[in-house]
N, C-alpha and C positions, 0 to 999 in steps of 0.2 A: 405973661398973659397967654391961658390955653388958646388954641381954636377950635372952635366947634363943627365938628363935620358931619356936613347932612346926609344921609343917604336917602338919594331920591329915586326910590325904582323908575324905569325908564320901560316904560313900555313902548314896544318895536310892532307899527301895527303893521301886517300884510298889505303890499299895495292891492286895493280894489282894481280886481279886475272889469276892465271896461273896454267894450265894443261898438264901436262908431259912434261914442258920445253915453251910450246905455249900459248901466252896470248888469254884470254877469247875471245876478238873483232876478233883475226885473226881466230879461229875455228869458230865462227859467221857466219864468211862468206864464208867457204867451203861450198860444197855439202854436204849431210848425208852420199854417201857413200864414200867420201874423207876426212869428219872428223873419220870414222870410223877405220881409219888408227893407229889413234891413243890410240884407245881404246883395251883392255884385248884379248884375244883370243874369248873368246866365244863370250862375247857380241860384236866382231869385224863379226863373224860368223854368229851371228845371225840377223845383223843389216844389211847385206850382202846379206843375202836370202833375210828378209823380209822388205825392204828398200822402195818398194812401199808403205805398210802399215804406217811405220812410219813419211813418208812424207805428206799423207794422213792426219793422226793425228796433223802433225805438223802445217798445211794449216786450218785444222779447229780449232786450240787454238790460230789461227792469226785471223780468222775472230770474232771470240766469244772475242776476247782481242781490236777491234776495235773498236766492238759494247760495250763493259766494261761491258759483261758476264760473269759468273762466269763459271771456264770448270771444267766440272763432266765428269768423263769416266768409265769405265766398264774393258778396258784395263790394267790388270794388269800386261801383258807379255811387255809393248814395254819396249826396253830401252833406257836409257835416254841419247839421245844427245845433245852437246852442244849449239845447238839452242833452249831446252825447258829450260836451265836455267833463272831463275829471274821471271817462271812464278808460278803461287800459281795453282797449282790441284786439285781438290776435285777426290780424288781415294775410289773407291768404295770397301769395304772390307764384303762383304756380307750382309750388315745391312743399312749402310748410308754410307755417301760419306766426307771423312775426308781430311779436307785441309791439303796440304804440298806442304811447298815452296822449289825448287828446287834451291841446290846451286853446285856450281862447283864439291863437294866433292863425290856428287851424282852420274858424269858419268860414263857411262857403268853400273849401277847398271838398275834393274825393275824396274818398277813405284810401285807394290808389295810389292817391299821389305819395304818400308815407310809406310803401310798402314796395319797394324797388323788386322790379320782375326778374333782373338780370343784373348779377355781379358788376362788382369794379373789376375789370380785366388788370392784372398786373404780369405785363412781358416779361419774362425772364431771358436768359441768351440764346441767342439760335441755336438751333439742332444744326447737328453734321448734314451738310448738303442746302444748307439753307444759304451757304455765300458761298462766292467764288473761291475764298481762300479754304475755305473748311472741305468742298470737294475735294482737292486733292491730297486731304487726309483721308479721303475714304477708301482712295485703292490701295 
């Protein structure tokens, strides 16, 4: 007796991205300062005051994403609302401008906070004259 075997495509869906109970597409389409609703205290506060600025910001990472720009900013304080998710940043940390891609986990956080000002320091050995044993290699 043959057996017959089924082949049952298996479709693998993306988990829905979801932020404090609200999926990604419905915060999309609020306002900045009606997704802000959703966000921490502070960065609810701040997004609040300075909600002109970030919609500004967010107008020109839509024109430079039309044209397939790359967007560098200077702007380390905005923070990040639901509508900058999915976009890649180049954030400027004093020196150059470091890509980071923005994902859900991000909001309410600075653009700053992703973009480290100052090196991991990694020590290497002392210099001559740096310990007591190594001075008297020096004369």
């Amino acid at each position: 007796m043959a057996k017959k075997h089924k082949h049952e495509e298996v479709q693998v869906r993306k988990k829905e991205q979801v932020y404090r109970g609200k999926p990604l597409e419905d915060l999309k389409a609020l306002d900045v300062r009606e997704s802000a609703k959703f966000l921490p205290a502070r960065s609810r506060r701040t997004v609040m005051r300075n909600f002109d600025s970030i919609e500004k910001f967010i107008k020109r990472c839509e024109k430079k994403g039309v044209r397939n720009k790359r967007i560098r900013t200077h702007l380390r304080d905005i923070v990040i609302v639901p509508k900058l998710v999915g976009l890649t940043i180049g954030i400027h940390n004093g020196k150059a401008f470091q890509d980071v891609q923005i994902t859900v986990e991000m909001i309410g956080h600075r653009l700053g906070e992703f973009s480290m000002t100052r090196p991991r320091v990694n020590h290497g050995s002392a210099g001559i004259g740096a310990t007591k044993s190594s001075r008297s290699q020096k004369k």
